[in-house]
C-alpha positions in Angstrom: 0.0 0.0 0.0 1.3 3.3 -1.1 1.3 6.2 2.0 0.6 9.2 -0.3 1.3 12.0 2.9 1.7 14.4 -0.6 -1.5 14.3 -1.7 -4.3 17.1 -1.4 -7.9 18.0 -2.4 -9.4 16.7 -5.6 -6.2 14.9 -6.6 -6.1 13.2 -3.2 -9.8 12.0 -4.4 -9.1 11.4 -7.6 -6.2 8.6 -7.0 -8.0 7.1 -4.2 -11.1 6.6 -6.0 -8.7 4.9 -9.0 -6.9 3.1 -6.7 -9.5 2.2 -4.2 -8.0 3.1 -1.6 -3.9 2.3 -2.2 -3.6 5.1 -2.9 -4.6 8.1 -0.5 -6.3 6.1 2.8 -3.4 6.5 5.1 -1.8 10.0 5.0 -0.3 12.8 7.3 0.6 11.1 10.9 -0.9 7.9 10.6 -4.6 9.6 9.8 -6.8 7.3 7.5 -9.1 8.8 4.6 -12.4 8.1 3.6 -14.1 10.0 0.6 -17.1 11.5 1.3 -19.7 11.8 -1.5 -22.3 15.0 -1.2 -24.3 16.6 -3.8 -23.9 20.4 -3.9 -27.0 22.6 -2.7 -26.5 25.0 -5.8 -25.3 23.3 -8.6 -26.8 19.8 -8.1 -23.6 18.2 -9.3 -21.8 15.2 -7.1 -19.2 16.7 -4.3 -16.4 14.9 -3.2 -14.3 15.2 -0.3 -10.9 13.3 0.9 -11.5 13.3 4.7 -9.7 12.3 8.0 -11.8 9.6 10.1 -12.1 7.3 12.5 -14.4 4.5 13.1 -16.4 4.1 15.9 -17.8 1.1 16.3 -19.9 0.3 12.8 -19.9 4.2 12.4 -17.3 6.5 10.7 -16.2 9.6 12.4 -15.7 13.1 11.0 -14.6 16.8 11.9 -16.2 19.8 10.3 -13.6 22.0 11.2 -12.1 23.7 8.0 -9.4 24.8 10.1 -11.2 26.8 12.3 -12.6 28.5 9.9 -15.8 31.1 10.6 -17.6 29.0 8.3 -18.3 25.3 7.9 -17.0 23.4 5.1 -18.8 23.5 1.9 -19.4 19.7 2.6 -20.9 19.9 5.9 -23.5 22.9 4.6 -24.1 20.1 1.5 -24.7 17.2 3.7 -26.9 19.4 6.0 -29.2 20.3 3.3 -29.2 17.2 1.6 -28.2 14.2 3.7 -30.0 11.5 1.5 -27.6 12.3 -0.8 -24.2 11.4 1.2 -22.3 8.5 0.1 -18.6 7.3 1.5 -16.0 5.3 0.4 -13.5 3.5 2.6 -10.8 2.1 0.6 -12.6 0.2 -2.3 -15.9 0.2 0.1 -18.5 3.0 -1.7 -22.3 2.6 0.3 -25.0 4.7 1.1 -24.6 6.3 4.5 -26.6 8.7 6.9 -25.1 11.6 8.8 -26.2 12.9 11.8 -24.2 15.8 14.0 -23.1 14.3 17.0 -24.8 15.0 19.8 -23.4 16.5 23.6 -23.5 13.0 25.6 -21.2 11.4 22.9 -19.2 14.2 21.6 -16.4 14.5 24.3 -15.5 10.6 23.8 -15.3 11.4 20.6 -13.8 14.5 19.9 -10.8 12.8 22.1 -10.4 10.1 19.8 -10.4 12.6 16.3 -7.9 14.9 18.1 -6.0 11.5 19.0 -5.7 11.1 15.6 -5.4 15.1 14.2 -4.2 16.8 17.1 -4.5 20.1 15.3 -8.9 20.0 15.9 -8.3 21.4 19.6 -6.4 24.4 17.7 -9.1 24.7 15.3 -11.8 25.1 17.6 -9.9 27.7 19.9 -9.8 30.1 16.9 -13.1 29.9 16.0 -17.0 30.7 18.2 -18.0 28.0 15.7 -19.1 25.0 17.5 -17.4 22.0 15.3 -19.4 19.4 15.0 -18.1 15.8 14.6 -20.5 14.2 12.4 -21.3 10.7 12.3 -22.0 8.8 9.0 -24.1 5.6 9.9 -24.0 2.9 7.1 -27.3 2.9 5.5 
């Protein structure tokens, strides 16, 4: 399996969806990628995102951070208007899945095990009032 820490955005996507997976799933410090499939709330067309995650249990985990942006990421504003829409791929693995934000009994477990794999989320959500949501895509 090829460790492709180099690869960003839609070229990260790209090979991973050619390769299913060899290309692209592990990266930067040991994170694993999924691809997450969303359909844009303007243009209709198919989104596609190359996303650090961790599985919890049958579920996959997610940050919304955008860096600690002010804003959400494109993706997370797609999947909120549209979550029948959102499809994932792990490695050569593409399904239906549903999303749902989650909620403030789980998050703290969880938020600990994303920031144990990107440690960089607790600096993302000290520079924004943004509330980051970890979202949680359920296999549908």
């Amino acid at each position: 399996m090829t460790t492709s820490t180099e690869l960003f955005g839609d070229e990260h996507v790209r090979r991973y969806i050619e390769t299913d997976g060899d290309e692209g799933y592990e990266w930067r410090n040991g994170t694993k990628i999924l691809v997450l499939f969303t359909k844009g709330r303007k243009s209709g067309q198919e989104r596609a995102n190359a996303l650090i995650f961790e599985p919890d249990g049958d579920d996959y985990l997610i940050v919304a951070s955008k860096g600690g942006a002010p804003a959400p990421p494109a993706w997370f504003v797609n999947l909120e208007a549209d979550p029948d829409a959102v499809e994932v791929q792990v490695k050569g693995d593409r399904f239906k899945a549903r999303p749902r934000i989650a909620n403030d009994e789980e998050k703290p477990r969880m938020w600990e095990k994303m920031v144990g794999a990107w440690p960089d989320y607790d600096a993302y959500q000290q520079k924004t009032d943004r509330v980051i949501p970890i979202v949680v895509l359920e296999r549908a």
